[in-house]
C-alpha positions as CSV (number, residue, x, y, z in Angstrom):
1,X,0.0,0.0,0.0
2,X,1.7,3.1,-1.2
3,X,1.0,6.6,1.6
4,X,1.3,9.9,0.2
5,X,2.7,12.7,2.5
6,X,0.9,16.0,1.1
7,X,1.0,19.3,2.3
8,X,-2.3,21.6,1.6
9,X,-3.2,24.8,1.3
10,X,0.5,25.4,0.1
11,X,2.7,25.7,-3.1
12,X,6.1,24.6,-0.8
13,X,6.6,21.9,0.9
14,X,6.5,22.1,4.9
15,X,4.0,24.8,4.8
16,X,0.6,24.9,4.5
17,X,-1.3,21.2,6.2
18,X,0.2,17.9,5.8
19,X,-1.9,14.8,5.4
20,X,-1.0,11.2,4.5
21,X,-3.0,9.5,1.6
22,X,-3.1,5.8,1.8
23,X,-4.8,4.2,-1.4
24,X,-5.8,0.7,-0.9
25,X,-7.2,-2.3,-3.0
26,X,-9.8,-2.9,-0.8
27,X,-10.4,-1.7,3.4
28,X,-8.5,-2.8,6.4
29,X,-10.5,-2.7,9.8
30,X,-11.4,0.4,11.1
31,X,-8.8,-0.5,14.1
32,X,-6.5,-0.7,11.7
33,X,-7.0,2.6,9.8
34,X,-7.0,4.1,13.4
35,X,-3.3,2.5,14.4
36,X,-2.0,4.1,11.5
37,X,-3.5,7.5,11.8
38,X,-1.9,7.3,15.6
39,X,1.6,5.9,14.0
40,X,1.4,9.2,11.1
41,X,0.5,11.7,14.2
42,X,-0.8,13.8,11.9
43,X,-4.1,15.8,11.7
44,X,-6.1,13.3,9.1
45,X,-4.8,10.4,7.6
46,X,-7.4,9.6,4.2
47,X,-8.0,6.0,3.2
48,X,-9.1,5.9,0.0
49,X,-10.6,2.6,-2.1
50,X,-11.6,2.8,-6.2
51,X,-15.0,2.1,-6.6
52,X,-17.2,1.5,-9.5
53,X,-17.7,5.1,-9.7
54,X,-15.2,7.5,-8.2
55,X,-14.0,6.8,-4.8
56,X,-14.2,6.1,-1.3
57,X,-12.9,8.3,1.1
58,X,-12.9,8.1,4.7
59,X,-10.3,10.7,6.8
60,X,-9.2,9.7,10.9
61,X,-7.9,11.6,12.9
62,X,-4.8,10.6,15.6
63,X,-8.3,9.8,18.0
64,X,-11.1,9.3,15.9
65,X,-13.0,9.3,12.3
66,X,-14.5,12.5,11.0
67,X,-17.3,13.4,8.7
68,X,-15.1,16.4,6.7
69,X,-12.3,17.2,6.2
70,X,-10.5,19.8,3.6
71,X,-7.2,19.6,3.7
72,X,-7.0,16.0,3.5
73,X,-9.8,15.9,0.6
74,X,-7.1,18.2,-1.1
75,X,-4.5,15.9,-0.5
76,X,-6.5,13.1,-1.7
77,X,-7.3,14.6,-5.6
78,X,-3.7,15.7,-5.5
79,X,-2.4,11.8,-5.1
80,X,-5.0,11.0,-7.5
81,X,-4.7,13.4,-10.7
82,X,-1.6,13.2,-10.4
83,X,-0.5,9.4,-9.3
84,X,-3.9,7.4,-10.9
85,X,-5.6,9.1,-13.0
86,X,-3.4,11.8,-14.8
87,X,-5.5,12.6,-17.4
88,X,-8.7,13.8,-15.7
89,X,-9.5,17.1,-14.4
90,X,-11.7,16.1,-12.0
91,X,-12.0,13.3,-8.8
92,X,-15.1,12.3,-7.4
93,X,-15.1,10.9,-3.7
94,X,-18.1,9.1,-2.0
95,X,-18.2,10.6,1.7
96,X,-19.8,10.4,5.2
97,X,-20.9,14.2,3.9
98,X,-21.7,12.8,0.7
99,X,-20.5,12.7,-2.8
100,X,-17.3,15.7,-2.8
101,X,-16.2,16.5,-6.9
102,X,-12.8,18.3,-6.5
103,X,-11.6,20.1,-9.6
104,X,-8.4,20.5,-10.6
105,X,-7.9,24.6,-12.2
106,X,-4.2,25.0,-13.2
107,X,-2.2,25.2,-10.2
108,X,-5.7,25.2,-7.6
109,X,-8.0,22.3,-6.4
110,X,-11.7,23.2,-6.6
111,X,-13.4,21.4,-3.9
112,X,-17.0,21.3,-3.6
113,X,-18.0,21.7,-0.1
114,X,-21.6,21.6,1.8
115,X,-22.3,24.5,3.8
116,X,-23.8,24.6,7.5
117,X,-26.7,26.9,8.9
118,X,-24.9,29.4,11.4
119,X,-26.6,30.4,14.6
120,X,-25.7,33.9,16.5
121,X,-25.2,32.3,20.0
122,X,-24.3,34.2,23.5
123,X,-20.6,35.3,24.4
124,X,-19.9,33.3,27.0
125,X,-17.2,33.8,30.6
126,X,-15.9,30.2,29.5
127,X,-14.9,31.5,26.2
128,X,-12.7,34.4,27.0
129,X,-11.3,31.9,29.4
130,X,-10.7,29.1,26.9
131,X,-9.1,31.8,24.1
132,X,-7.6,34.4,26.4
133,X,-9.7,37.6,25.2
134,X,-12.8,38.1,25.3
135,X,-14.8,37.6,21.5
136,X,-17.5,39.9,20.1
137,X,-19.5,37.4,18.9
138,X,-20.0,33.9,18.8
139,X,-21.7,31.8,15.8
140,X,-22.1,27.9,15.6
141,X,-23.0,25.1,13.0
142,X,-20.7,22.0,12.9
143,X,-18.2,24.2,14.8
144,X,-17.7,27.0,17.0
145,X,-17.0,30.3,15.3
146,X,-15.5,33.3,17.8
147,X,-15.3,36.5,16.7
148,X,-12.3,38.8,17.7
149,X,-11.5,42.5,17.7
150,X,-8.2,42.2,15.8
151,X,-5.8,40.2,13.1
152,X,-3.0,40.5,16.0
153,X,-5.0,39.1,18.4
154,X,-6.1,36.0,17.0
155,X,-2.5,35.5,15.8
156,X,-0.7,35.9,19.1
157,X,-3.8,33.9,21.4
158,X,-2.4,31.2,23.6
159,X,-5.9,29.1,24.3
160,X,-6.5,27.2,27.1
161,X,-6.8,23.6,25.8
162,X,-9.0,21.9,28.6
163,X,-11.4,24.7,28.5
164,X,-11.9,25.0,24.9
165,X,-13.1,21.0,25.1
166,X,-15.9,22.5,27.3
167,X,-17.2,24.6,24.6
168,X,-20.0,23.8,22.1
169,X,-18.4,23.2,18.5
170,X,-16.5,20.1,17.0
171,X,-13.9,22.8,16.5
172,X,-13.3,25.6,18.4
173,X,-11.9,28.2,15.9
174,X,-11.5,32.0,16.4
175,X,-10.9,34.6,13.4
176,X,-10.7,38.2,12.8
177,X,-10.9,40.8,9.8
178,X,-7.3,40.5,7.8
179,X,-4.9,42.9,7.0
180,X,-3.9,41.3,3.8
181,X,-6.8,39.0,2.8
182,X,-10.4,39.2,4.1
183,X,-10.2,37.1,7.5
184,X,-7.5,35.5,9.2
185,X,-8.5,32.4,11.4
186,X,-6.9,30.0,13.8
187,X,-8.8,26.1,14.4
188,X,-8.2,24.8,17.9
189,X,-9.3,20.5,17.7
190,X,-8.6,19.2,21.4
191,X,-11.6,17.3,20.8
192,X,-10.4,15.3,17.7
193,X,-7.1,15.2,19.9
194,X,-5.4,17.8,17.6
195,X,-4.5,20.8,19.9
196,X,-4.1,22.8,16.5
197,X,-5.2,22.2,12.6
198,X,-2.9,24.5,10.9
199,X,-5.0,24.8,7.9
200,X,-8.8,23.9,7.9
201,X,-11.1,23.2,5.0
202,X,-13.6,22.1,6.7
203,X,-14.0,24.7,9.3
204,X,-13.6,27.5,6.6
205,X,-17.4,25.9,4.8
206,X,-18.3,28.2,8.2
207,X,-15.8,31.2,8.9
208,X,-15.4,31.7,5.4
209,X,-19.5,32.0,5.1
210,X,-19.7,33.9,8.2
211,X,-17.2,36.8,6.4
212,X,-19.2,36.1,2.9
213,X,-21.8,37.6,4.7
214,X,-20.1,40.1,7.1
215,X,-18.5,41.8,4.2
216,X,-21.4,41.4,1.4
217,X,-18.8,39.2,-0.7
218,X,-19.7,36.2,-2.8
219,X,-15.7,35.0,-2.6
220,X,-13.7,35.3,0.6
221,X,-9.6,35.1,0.5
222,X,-8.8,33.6,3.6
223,X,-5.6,33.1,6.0
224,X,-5.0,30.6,8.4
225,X,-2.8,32.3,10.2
226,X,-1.2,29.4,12.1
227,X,2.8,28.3,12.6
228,X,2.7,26.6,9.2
229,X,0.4,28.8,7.8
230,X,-2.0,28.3,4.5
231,X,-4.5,30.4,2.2
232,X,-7.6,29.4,1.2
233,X,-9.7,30.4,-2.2
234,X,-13.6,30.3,-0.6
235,X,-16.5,31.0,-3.3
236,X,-19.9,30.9,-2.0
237,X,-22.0,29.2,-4.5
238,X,-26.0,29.8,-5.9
239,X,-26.8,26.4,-4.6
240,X,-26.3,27.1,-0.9
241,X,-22.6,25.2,-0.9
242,X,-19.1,26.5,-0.7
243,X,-15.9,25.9,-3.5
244,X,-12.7,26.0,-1.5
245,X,-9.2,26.2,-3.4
246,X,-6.1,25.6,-2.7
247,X,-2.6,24.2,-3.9
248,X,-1.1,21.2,-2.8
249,X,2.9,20.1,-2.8
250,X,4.3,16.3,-2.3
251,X,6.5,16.0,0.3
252,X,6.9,11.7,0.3
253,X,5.7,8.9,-1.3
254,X,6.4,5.7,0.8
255,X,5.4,2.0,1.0
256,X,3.2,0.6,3.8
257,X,5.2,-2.9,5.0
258,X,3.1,-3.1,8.1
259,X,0.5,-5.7,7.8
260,X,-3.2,-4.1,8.5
């Protein structure tokens, strides 16, 4: 079983968010997928099997499976217009959020994403303890959205891991108006054992729809402004979904000897 070692969200390697890319024959156990994921340590490790049409994705996380995820889903058409199917322009992948088409547009990958409904929720004493500072606002769908006052702050935040597991959200993320490009964001995981996602797809279907409709725009430029660091391309589309872009650079190819 070959693994691919691809970072996202990037043009250069060791930037940007790295996943591994296994592409398999047929499925190991689910224990097994999870081993692995533990043995990569890294934020998603995607399993992907050929099917009569497109292909099946699953992504795990060092702790468990999840039903998104971006970066990884990047990863994955990377390995696959450019490893298996060279020729075509576009993947198709058969999810636990459904069937995801990711394009490929020169240098970008055009992933179709589903959107979430966002609820205004209270500002709470547990946040400005989990995060440091005190948000603004507070919006929520699959994750926790916190609003902050400044690009400076959400860069230099220190949050309080144990807390921010008490706080509604699959992630916790916090983001602020950008300097440079339209939002800046941080995602903070502690509940998918991942103290920080240095670039987030997923969680960008909501921040990036939250500034879409902040700042009256249809397409959002986005920074996660994490260690690594990664930009994102967000589009809101007519049919209530989200395309997010991004490029994608190989950093390994390597072969699985490890029976699963």
């Amino acid at each position: 079983m070959k693994q691919y070692i691809v970072d996202a969200f990037t043009n250069k390697p060791f930037a940007g968010n790295p996943a591994a890319v296994c592409v398999m024959e047929r499925w190991p156990s689910e224990r097994s997928m999870m081993k692995l994921a533990m043995e990569n340590n890294l934020s998603e490790t995607a399993f992907i099997v050929k099917e009569e049409k497109g292909y099946h994705l699953r992504w795990f996380t060092p702790g468990t499976e999840v039903e998104l995820c971006g970066h990884a889903t990047l990863a994955s058409s990377f390995a696959i217009l450019n490893f298996y199917e060279p020729d075509s322009s576009e993947v198709k992948f058969n999810t636990l959020s459904g069937e995801l088409t990711v394009r490929r547009n020169g240098n970008l990958y055009e992933m179709d994403f589903p959107t979430y409904e966002l609820k205004e929720i209270l500002v709470t004493d547990a946040m400005e303890r989990a995060f440091g500072v005190r948000p603004f606002k507070a919006v929520l769908g699959l994750d926790l959205v916190c609003v902050f006052d400044s690009e400076d702050t959400v860069r230099n935040m220190d949050p309080d891991q144990q807390i921010l597991t008490s706080l509604e959200g699959r992630i916790q993320n916090a983001t602020a108006r950008g300097t440079e490009t339209d939002c800046v964001s941080r995602s903070f995981c502690p509940k998918l054992s991942i103290a920080e996602d240095p670039v987030c797809g997923s969680a960008h279907c909501q921040i990036a729809a939250f500034w879409a409709k902040q700042l009256h725009k249809e397409e959002i430029y986005a920074y996660q402004a994490s260690r690594r660091g990664g930009y994102l391309h967000c589009r809101m589309e007519e049919n209530g979904r989200i395309t997010i872009s991004g490029e994608a650079a190989l950093v390994a190819v390597s072969k699985i000897v490890a029976e699963l």
